[in-house]
N, C-alpha and C positions, 0 to 999 in steps of 0.2 A: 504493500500500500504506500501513495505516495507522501512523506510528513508533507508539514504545514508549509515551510519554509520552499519547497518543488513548487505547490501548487501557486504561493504565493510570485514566484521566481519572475512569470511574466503576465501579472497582474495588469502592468498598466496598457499594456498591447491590448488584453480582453477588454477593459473598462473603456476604450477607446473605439474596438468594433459594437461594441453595444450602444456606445452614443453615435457612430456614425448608421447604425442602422434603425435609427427612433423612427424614422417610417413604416417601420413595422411593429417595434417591440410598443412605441406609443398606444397606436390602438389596440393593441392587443391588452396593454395592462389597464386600461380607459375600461373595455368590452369586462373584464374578469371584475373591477372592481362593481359595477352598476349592473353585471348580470351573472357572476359564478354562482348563485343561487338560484335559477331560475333555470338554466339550460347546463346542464350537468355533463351531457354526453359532448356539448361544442368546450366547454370550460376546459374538461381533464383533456381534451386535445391540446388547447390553447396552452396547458400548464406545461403539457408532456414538452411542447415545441420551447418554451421557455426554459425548460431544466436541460432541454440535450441543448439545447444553443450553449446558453451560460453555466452550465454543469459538469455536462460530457464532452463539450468538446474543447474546457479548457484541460480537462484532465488527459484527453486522449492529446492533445497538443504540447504539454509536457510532460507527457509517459513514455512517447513514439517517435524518435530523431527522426524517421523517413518519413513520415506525416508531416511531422513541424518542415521539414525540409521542403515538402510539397507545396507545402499554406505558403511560406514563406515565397514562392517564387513569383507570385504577383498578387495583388491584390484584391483580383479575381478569385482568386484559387482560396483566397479565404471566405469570400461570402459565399460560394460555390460549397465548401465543406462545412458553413457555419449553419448553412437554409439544407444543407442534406441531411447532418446529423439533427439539426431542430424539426424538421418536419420525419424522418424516423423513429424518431422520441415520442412524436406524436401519436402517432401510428401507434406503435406497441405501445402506448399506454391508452390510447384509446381503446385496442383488444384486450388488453389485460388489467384494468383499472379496477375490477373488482378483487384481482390478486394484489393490484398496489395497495388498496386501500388496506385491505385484510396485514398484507405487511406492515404498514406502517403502524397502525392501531396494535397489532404483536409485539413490534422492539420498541415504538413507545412506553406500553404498559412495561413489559419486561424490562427494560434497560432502567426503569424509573423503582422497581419493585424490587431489582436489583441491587441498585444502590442504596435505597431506602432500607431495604434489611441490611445489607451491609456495614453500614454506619450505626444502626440501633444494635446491633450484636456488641457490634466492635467497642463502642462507646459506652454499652450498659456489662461490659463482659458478662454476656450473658450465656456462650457455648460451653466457657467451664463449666458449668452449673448444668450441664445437660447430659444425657448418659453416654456412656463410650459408644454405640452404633452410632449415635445422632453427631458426637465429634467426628470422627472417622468418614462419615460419609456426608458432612453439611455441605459439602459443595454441590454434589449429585443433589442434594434434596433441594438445595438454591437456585438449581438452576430449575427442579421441578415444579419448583411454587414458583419462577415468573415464567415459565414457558404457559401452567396454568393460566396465571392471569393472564399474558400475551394470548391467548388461544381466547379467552376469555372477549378481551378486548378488541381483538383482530374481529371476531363475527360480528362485535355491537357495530366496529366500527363498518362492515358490509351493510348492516342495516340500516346505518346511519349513512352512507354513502356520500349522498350528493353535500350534506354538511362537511362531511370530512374535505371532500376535493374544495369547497365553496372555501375552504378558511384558509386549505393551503393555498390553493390558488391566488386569494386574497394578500396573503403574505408574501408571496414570489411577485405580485403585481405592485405593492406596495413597497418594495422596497429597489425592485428596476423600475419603476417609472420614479423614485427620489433620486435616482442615481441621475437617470436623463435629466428631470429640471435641476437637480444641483449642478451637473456638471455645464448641460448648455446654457446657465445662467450665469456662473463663473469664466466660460470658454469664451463669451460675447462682451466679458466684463478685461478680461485679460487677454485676450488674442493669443494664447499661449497653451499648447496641446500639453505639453511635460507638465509646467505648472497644474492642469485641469487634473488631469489623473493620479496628480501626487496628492492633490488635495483630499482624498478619498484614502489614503495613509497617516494623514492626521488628526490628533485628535477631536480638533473644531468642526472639522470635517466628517470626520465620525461620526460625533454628539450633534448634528445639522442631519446627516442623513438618518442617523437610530429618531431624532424627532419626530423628522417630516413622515419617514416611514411608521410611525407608532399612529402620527392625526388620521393618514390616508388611510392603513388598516382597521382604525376605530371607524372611521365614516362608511367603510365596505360594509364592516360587521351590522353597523346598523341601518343603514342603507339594504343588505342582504338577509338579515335575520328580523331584527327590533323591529323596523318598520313592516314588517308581514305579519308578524304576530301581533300589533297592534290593529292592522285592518281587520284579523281575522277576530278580536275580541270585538270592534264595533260591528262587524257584520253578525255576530251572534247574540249582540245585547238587542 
């Protein structure tokens, strides 16, 4: 797996194809905030093409020297691989979205159930205090109690489906459309591309985009959620 420090390597190249392609990622993060709760099957499309854009294909870009070698030869050859891999992303998660969902709602719960037993053992020493199979084997049993819950969590969250895509969605739109107005707002203000992208390494820059992205993801939520359940309480009174 690749550390932090890889993925980050050629951060400011990405942050730079994603602002020069805001005629696309624009509407698309516009479309998800004011309608990922209504149209569920175009949304997990929408998100799939946003996660292999800005996910997959920065990781395959420095995982793979003969790829980054390929991008690298024009700057065709990037928007060429950046619209092939986001629009496959799409694809298979629009066929397989009931298995993403189901995943994600399993290592949420698990990873968090995890760590949550973890620290209350560790912290209350509470495994001395417990009989020799149950030391012996509390790993196997740790991981059997959040596999539970993940199994647990992973159907609510099938059930819960179009919620689940509607938030992540929301989240991934919420935080590349603060990227596009912080940076085209800075880019217009400085005339300076290194400058722009650096600003997204700092930490003002930071604390401006975690902001803006926390207002736009709260006005989706309710915009997507609070305002439906409030219609559907006046239409029942």
């Amino acid at each position: 797996m690749l550390s932090f420090e890889q993925l980050m390597e050629n951060t400011n190249q990405h942050l730079w194809l994603l602002l020069e392609s805001w005629y696309v990622v624009i509407p698309i993060c516009i479309f998800l905030i004011f309608a990922a709760r209504f149209v569920e099957k175009v949304s997990v499309s929408l998100f799939g093409f946003l996660l292999g854009g800005f996910v997959v294909y920065p990781i395959i870009y420095d995982r793979f020297e003969q790829f980054r070698q390929w991008v690298n030869e024009s700057q065709i050859t990037q928007y060429v691989a950046f619209f092939v891999i986001g629009v496959l992303c799409a694809i298979a998660l629009y066929v397989l979205f009931k298995v993403f969902v189901f995943l994600v709602g399993f290592f949420a719960a698990a990873g968090v159930i995890y760590y949550l037993l973890d620290f209350v053992i560790k912290r209350f020493e509470i495994l001395p205090k417990m009989n020799e199979f149950v030391q012996q084997n509390w790993f196997v049993i740790l991981l059997g109690i959040c596999a539970a819950f993940g199994v647990f969590a992973g159907l609510f969250a099938m059930r819960k489906s179009s919620s689940v895509i509607a938030t992540l969605s929301l989240l991934a739109a919420s935080v590349i459309l603060s990227i596009e107005v912080i940076g085209w707002v800075y880019f217009v203000s400085s005339k300076d591309q290194e400058k722009t992208t650096a600003l997204f390494s700092s930490t003002a820059g930071l604390v401006v985009l975690l902001t803006l992205s926390l207002v736009i993801f709260a006005f989706g939520i309710y915009f997507n959620f609070s305002r439906k359940r409030k219609r559907q309480k006046d239409e029942t009174d």
